[in-house]
C-alpha positions in Angstrom: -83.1 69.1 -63.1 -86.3 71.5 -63.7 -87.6 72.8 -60.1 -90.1 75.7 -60.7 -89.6 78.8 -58.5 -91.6 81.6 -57.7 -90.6 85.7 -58.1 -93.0 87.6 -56.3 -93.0 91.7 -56.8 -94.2 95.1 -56.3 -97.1 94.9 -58.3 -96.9 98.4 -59.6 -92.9 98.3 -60.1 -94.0 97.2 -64.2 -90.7 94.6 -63.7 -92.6 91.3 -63.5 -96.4 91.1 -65.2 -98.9 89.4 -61.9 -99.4 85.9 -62.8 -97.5 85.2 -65.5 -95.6 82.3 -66.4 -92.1 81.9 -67.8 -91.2 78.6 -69.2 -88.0 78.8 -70.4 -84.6 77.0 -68.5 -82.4 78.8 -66.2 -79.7 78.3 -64.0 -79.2 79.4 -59.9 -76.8 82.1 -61.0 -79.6 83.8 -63.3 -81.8 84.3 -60.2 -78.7 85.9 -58.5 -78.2 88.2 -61.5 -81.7 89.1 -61.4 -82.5 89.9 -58.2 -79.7 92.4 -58.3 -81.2 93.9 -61.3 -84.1 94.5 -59.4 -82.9 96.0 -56.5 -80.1 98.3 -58.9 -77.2 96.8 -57.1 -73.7 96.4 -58.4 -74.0 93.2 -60.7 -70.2 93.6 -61.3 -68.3 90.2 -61.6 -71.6 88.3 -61.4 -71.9 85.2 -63.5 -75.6 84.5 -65.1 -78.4 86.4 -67.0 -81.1 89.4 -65.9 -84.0 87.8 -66.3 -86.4 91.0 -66.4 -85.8 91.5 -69.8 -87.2 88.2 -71.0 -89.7 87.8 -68.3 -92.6 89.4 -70.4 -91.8 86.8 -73.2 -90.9 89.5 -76.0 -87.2 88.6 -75.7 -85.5 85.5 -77.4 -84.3 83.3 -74.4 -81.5 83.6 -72.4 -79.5 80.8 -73.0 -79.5 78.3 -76.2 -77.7 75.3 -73.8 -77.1 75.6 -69.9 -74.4 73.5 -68.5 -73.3 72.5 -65.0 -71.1 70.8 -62.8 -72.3 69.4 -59.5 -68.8 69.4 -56.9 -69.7 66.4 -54.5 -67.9 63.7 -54.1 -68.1 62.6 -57.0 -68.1 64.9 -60.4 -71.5 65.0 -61.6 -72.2 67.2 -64.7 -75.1 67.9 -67.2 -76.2 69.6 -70.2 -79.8 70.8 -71.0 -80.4 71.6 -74.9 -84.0 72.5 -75.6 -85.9 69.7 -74.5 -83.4 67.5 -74.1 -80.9 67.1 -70.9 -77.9 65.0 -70.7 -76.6 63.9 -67.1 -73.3 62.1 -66.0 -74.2 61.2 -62.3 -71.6 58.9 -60.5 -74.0 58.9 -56.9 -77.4 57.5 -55.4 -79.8 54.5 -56.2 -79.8 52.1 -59.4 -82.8 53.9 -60.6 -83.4 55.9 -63.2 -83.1 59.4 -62.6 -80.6 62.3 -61.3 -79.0 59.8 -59.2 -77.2 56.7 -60.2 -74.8 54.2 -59.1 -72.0 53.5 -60.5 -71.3 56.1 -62.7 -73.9 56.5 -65.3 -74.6 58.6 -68.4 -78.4 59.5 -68.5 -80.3 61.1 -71.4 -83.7 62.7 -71.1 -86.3 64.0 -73.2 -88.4 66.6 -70.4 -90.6 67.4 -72.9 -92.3 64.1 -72.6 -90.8 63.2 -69.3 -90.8 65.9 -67.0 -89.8 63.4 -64.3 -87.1 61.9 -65.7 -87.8 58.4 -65.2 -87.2 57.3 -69.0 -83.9 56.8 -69.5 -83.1 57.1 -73.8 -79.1 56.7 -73.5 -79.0 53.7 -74.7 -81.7 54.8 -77.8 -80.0 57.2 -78.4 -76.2 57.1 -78.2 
């Protein structure tokens, strides 16, 4: 699950350096978070991480594993460690990637496969 997204500013707010790139995993809820932070709203009883303090790349990351639950109809749920992402998917085509039938436990190195298309589940157990 790695979809790149854009945040676009007020170049002379000093919140988000023009052109820069931040490669580190997030989650949906982080972008809530953030976006908040930027506008100084009430973040109260918000799940997920302000961004703005990592975005300049002096700042650790913000989160050593991300985990998530996908509420179909059927359960899905992953974990991404690093470079590595785990994925029980229990919907879509017999092909590797995020969606399998029948239920499926998937393993992915997105260092080397971005796409996840290699499957190493079965290499690595």
């Amino acid at each position: 699950m790695t979809t790149p997204f854009i945040i676009f500013t007020n170049d002379n707010d000093g919140k988000v350096t023009a052109g820069s790139v931040y490669r580190q995993p997030v989650i949906t809820m982080d972008l809530t978070a953030t976006v908040l932070a930027a506008t100084s709203a009430d973040r109260k009883d918000i799940e997920g991480v302000d961004l703005l303090p990592y975005l300049d790349g002096k700042r650790g990351i913000p989160h050593e594993v991300l985990y998530w639950r996908s509420r179909t109809m059927s359960n899905n749920f992953g974990v991404r460690k690093g470079d590595w992402m785990y994925v029980h998917s229990t919907e879509g085509e017999a092909n590797a990637g995020p969606k399998q039938t029948p239920a499926c436990d998937m393993l992915f190195n997105l260092a080397k496969d971005i796409g996840e298309r290699d499957d190493l589940a079965q290499k690595h157990p």
